[in-house]
C-alpha positions as CSV (number, residue, x, y, z in Angstrom):
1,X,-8.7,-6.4,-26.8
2,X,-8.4,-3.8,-24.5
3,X,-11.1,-3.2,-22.0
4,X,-12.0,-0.4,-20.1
5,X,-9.2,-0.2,-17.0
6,X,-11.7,0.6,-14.3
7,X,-14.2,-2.0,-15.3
8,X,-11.8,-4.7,-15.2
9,X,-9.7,-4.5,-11.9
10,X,-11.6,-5.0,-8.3
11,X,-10.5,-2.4,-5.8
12,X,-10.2,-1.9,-2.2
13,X,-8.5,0.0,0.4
14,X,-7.3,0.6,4.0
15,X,-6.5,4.1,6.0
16,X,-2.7,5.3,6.9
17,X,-3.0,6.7,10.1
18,X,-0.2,8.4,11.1
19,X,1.5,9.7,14.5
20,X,-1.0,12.2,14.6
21,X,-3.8,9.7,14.8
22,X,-5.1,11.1,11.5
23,X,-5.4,10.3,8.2
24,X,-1.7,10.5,5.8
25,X,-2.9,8.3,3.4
26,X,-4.8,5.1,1.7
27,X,-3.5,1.7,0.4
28,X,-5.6,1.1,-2.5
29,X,-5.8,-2.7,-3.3
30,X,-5.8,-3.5,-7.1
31,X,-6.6,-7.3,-8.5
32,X,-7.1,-7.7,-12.1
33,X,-10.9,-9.6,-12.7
34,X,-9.0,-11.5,-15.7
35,X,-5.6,-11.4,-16.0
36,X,-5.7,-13.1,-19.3
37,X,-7.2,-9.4,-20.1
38,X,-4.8,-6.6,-21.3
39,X,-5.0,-3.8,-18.9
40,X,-4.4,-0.6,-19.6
41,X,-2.5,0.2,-16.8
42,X,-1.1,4.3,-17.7
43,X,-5.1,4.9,-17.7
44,X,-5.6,4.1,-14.2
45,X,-2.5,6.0,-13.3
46,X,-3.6,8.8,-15.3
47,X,-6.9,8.7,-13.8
48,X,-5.8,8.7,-10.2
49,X,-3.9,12.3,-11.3
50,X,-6.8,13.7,-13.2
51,X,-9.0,12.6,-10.1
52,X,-6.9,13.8,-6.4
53,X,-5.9,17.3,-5.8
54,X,-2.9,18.3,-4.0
55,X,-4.8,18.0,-0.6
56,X,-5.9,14.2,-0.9
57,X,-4.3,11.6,0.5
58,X,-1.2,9.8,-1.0
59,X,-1.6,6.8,-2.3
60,X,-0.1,3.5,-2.0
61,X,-0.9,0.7,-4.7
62,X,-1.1,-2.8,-3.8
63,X,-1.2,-4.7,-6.5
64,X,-2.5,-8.2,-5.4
65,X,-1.0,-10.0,-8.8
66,X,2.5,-10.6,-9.4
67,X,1.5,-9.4,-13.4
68,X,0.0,-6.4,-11.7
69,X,3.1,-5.6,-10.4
70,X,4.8,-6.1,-13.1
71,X,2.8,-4.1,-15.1
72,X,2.7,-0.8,-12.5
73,X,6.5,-1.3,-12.5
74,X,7.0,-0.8,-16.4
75,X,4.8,1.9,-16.5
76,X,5.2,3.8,-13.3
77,X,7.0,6.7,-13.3
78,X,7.9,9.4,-10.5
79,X,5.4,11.5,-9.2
80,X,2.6,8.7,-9.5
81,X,1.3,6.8,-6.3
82,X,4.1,5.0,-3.9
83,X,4.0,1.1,-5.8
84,X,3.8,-1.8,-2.6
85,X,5.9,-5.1,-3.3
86,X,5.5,-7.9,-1.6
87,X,8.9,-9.5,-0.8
88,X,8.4,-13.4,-1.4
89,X,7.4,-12.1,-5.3
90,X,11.3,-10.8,-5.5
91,X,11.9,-14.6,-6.2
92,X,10.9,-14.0,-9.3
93,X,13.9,-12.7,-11.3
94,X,11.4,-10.5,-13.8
95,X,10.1,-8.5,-10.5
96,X,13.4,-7.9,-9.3
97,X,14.8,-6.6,-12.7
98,X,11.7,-4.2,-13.1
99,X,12.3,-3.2,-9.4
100,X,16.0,-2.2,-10.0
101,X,14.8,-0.1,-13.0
102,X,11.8,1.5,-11.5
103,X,14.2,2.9,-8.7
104,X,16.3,3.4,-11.0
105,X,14.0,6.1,-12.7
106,X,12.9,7.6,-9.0
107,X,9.9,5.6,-8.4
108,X,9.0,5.0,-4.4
109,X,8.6,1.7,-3.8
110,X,7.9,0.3,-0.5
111,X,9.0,-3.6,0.5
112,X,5.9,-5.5,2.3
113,X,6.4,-8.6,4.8
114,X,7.2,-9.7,8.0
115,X,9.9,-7.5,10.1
116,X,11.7,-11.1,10.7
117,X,12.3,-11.7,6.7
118,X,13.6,-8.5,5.9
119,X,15.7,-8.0,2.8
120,X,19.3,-8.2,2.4
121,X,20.7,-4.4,2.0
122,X,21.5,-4.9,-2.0
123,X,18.2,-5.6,-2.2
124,X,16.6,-3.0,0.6
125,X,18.3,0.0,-1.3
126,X,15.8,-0.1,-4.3
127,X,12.8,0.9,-1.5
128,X,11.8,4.2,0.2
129,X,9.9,2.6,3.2
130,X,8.7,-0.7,4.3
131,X,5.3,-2.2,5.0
132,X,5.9,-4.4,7.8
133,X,3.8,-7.0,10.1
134,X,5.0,-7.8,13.1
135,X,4.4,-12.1,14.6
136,X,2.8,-12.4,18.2
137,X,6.1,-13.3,19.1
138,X,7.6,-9.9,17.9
139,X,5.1,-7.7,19.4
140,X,5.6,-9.1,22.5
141,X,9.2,-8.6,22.5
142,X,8.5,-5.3,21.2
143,X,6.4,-4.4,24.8
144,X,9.1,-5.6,27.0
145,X,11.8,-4.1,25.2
146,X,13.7,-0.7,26.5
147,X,13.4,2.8,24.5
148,X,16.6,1.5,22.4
149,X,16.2,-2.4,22.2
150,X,12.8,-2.7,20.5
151,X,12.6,-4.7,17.4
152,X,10.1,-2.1,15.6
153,X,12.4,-0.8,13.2
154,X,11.7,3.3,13.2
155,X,10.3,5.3,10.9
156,X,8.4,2.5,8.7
157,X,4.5,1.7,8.2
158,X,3.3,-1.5,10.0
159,X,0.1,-3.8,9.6
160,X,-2.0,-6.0,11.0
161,X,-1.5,-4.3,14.9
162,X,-4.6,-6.1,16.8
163,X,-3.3,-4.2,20.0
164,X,-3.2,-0.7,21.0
165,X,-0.4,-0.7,22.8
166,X,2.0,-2.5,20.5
167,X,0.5,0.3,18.0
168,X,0.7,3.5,20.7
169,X,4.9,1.7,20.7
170,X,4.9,1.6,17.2
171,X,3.6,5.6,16.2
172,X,5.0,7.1,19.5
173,X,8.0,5.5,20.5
174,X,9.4,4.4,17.6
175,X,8.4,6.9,15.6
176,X,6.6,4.9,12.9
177,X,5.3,6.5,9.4
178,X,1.8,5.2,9.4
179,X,-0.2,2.4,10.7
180,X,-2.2,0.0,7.9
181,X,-5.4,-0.6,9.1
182,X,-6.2,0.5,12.9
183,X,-6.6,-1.7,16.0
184,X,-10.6,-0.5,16.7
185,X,-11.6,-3.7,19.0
186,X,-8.9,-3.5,21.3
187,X,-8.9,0.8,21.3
188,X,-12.9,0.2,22.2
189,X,-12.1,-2.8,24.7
190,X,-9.5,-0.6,26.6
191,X,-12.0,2.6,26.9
192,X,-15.4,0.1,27.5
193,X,-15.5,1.4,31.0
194,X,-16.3,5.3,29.8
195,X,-19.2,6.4,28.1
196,X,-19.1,6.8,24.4
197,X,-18.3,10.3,23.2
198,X,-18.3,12.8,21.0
199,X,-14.9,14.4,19.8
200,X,-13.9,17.5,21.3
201,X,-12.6,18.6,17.8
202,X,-15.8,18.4,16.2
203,X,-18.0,20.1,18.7
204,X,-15.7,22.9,18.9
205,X,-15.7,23.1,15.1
206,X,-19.4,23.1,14.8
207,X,-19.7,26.0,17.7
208,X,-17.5,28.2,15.6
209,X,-19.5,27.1,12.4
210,X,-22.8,28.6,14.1
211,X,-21.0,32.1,15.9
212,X,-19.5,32.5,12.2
213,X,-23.5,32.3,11.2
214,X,-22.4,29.5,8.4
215,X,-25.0,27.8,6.2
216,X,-27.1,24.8,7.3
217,X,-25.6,22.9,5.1
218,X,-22.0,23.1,6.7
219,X,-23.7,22.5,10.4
220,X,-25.0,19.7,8.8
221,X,-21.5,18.5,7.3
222,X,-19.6,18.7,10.3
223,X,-22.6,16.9,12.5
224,X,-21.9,14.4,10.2
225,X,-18.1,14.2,10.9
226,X,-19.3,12.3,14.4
227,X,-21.2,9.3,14.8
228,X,-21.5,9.7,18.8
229,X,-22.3,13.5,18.0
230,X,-25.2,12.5,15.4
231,X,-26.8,10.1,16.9
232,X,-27.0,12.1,20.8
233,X,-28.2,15.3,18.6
234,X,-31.2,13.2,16.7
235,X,-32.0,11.2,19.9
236,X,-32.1,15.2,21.9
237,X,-34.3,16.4,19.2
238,X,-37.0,13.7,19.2
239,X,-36.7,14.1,23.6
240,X,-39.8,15.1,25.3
241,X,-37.4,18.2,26.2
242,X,-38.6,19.9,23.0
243,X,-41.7,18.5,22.7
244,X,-41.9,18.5,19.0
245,X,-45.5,16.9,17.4
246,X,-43.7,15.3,14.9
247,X,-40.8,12.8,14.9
248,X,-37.4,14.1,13.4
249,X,-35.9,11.3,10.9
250,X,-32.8,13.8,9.6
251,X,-30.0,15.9,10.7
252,X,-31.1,18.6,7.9
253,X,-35.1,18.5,10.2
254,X,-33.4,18.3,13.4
255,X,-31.1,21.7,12.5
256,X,-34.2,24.0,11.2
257,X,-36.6,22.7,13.7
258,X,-34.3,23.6,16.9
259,X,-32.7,27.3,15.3
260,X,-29.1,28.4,16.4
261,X,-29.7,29.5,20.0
262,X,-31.4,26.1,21.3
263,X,-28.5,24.2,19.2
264,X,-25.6,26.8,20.6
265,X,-26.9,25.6,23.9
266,X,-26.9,22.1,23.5
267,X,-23.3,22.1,21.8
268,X,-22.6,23.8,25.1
269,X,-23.8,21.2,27.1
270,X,-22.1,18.6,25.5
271,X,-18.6,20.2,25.3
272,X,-17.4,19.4,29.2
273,X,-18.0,15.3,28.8
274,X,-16.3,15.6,24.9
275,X,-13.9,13.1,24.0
276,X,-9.9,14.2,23.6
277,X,-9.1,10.7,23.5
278,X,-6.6,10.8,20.2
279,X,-7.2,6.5,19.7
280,X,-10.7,7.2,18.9
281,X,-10.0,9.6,16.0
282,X,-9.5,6.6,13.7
283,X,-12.2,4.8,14.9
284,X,-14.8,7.8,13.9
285,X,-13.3,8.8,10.2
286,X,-13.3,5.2,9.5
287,X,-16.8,5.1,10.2
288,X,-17.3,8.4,8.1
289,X,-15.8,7.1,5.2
290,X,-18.1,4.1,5.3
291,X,-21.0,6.3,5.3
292,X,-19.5,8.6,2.3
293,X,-18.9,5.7,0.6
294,X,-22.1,3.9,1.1
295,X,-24.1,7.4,0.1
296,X,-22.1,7.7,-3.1
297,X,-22.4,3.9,-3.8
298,X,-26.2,3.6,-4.3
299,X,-27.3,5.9,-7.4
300,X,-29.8,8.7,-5.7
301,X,-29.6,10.6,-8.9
302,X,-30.3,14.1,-7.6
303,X,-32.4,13.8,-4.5
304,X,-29.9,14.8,-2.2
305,X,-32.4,14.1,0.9
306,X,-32.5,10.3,-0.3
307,X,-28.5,10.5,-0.7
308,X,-28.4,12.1,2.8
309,X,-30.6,9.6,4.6
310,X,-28.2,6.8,3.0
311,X,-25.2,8.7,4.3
312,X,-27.0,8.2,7.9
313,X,-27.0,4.7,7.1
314,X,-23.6,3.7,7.2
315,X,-22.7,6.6,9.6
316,X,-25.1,4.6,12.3
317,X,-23.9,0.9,11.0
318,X,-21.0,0.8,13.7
319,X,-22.8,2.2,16.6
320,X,-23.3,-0.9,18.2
321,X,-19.4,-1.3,18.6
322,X,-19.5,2.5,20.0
323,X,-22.0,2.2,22.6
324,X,-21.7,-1.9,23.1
325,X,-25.7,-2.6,23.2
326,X,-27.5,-4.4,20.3
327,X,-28.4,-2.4,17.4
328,X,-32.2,-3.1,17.1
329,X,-32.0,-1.3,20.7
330,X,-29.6,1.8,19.6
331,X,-31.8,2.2,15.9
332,X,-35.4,2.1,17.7
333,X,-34.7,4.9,20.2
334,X,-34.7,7.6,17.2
335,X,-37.8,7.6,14.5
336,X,-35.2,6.7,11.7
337,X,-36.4,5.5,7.6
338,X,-37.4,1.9,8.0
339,X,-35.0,1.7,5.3
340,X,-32.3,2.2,7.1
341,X,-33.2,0.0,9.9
342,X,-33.8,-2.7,7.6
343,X,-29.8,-2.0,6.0
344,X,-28.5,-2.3,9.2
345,X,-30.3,-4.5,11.6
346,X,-32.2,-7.3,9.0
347,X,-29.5,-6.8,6.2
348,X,-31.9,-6.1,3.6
349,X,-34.1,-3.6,1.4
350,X,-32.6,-0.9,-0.8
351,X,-29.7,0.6,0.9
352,X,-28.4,-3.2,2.2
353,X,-26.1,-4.0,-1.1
354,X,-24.1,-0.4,-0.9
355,X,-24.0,-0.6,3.1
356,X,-22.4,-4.5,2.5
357,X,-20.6,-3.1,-0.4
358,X,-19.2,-0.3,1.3
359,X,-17.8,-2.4,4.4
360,X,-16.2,-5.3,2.0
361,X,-14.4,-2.7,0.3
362,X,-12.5,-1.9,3.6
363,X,-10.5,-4.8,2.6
364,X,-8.7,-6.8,0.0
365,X,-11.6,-9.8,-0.5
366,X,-11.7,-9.5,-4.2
367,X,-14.1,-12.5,-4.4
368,X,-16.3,-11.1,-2.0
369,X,-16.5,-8.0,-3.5
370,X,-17.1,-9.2,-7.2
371,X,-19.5,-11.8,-5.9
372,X,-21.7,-9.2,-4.1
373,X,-20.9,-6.8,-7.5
374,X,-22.5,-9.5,-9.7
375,X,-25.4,-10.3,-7.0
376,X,-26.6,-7.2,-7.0
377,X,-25.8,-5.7,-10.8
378,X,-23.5,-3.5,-10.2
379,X,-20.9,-2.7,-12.2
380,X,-17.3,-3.0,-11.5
381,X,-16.3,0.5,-13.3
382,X,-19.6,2.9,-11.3
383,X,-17.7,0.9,-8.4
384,X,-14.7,1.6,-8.5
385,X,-15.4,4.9,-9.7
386,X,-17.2,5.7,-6.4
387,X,-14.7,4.7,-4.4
388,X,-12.0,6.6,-5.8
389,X,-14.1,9.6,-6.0
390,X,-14.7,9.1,-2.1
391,X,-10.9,8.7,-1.3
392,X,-9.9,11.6,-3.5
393,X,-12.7,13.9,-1.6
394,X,-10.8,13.2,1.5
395,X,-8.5,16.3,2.6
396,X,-5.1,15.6,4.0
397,X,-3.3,18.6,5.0
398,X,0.5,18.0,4.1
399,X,1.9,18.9,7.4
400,X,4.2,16.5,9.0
401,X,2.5,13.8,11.7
């Protein structure tokens, strides 16, 4: 029996950040629940087209089952997501057979492995890029080697880059086509000695939102873009600087209570210590796309205040890494729902299960993911349906990095 795709495959997935430091793309991991299940696979495909637009991100597929593979490869076609292979699973002589005829058809494939096990050419020809990790030995050599002796082969993606400057080597120098994943402690570590702040970008984008006499709503929306930017703008609107009576608990109350003047001013204030850094830009979309995903991940039916209080939820649930001070401290300083504290800080109450869902499916843990799935009740299918709704939302202009 056939059962519905989407309820029977555990998804995940990690950012493609490319030269520009900006989102090109998402790895979506797939692992069948059962593989004694029949899948069927040309749904999923054919949701994923129904679903993205021409401005969300490409898509890479991961496929963390040999028959998974197997499966995408009869059944892929051109013009569907890039298919990942993992090179040890060319031993298998059924893999390589369906990788010949995929490419044979036009399907992008990408190889996956270490830079140091590479494929022969014969085999090489059948992919369009490679997904590559790089051994502590190899990055090293990679840092003390010359502009035209660096191992990094140019023009790939890479993976698993703990340090930023075997990643800054990798994008910049040898012109790499994305990074997997994004190395956050060690782009935090290098920059602890400045003060945490918001993005240039963002601040200029909200000042023209608010001369162009926009709606709330879209003020709102692109506060929201910034963690740093947030968080300072709820902690100035419950200051003794405005003197307000009541504590503010939203960006929505903080908006209409200050009126576009005060908030033209404030934005002006902030604008000379704004962040150009071009590192951090991963750092804050990742932590936006936790929070959209943790808002769309807990049903709020059709109180969009509720939805937008959970959205501050996992916006705040990094903030500790930002501004490197515990977060009972960083939470307690702004009048926030006791929900959300309790999400955060104590790991429990209502929001808790999407928050933890949110941040496990940042990754490829399957077992983790369906454990905290069955915990909790929730099904596989409104899951996965969340996420890729999230990931498809996401606008990726098709310019070149």
């Amino acid at each position: 029996m056939v059962q519905s795709v989407l309820g029977s495959l555990t998804l995940g997935y990690r950012p493609l950040w490319g030269r520009a430091r900006r989102l090109m793309g998402v790895q979506l991991y797939v692992h069948a629940i059962d593989e004694n299940v029949a899948l069927n696979l040309p749904h999923l495909l054919r949701t994923l087209r129904e679903i993205w637009s021409e401005n969300s991100p490409p898509v890479l597929l991961s496929p963390q089952q040999p028959s998974l593979l197997l499966e995408f490869l009869r059944h892929a076609h051109p013009g569907t997501p890039w298919i990942e292979v993992q090179g040890r699973w060319l031993l298998n002589p059924d893999i390589l057979a369906q990788v010949r005829t995929a490419h044979a058809r036009g399907q992008r494939l990408v190889w996956r492995g270490d830079l140091s096990m590479l494929p022969p050419a014969d085999v090489a020809q059948y992919f369009t890029s490679s997904l590559l990790s790089l051994s502590p030995e190899g990055a090293l050599a990679a840092l003390r080697a010359g502009p035209d002796s660096s191992p990094v082969l140019a023009g790939q993606m890479y993976e698993g880059i703990a340090s930023r400057l075997v990643m800054q080597h990798c994008l910049d120098q040898r012109n790499a086509l994305a990074m997997a994943g994004w190395p956050t402690e060690d782009v935090l570590y290098s920059l602890r000695n400045t003060h945490a702040k918001p993005a240039h970008a963002t601040l200029a984008k909200l000042m023209r939102a608010i001369d162009a006499e926009q709606s709330l709503e879209t003020f709102e929306d692109i506060l929201s873009e910034d963690p740093i930017l947030a968080y300072r703008f709820m902690n100035y609107t419950n200051s003794a600087a405005l003197g307000l009576r009541t504590g503010i608990d939203s960006l929505r109350r903080g908006l209409v209570m200050m009126g576009y003047g005060s908030i033209q001013r404030w934005l002006g204030s902030q604008l000379p210590h704004a962040s150009t850094e071009p590192d951090l830009q991963p750092v804050y979309q990742s932590m936006v796309m936790r929070a959209q995903l943790t808002s769309r991940l807990l049903d709020a039916g059709v109180e969009n205040e509720l939805r937008r209080e959970v959205y501050l939820c996992g916006l705040f649930s990094q903030l500790d890494l930002l501004l490197r001070e515990p977060m009972s401290n960083i939470l307690n300083r702004i009048p926030l729902s006791e929900r959300i504290y309790d999400a955060i800080v104590q790991r429990t109450g209502p929001y808790a299960p999407s928050l933890q869902l949110a941040s496990l499916l940042e990754s490829d843990n399957a077992v983790a993911i369906r454990q905290l799935c069955e915990d909790n009740e929730l099904h596989p299918e409104e899951v996965n349906r969340a996420l890729l709704r999230m990931l498809s939302e996401i606008e990726v202009p098709r310019t070149r990095n």
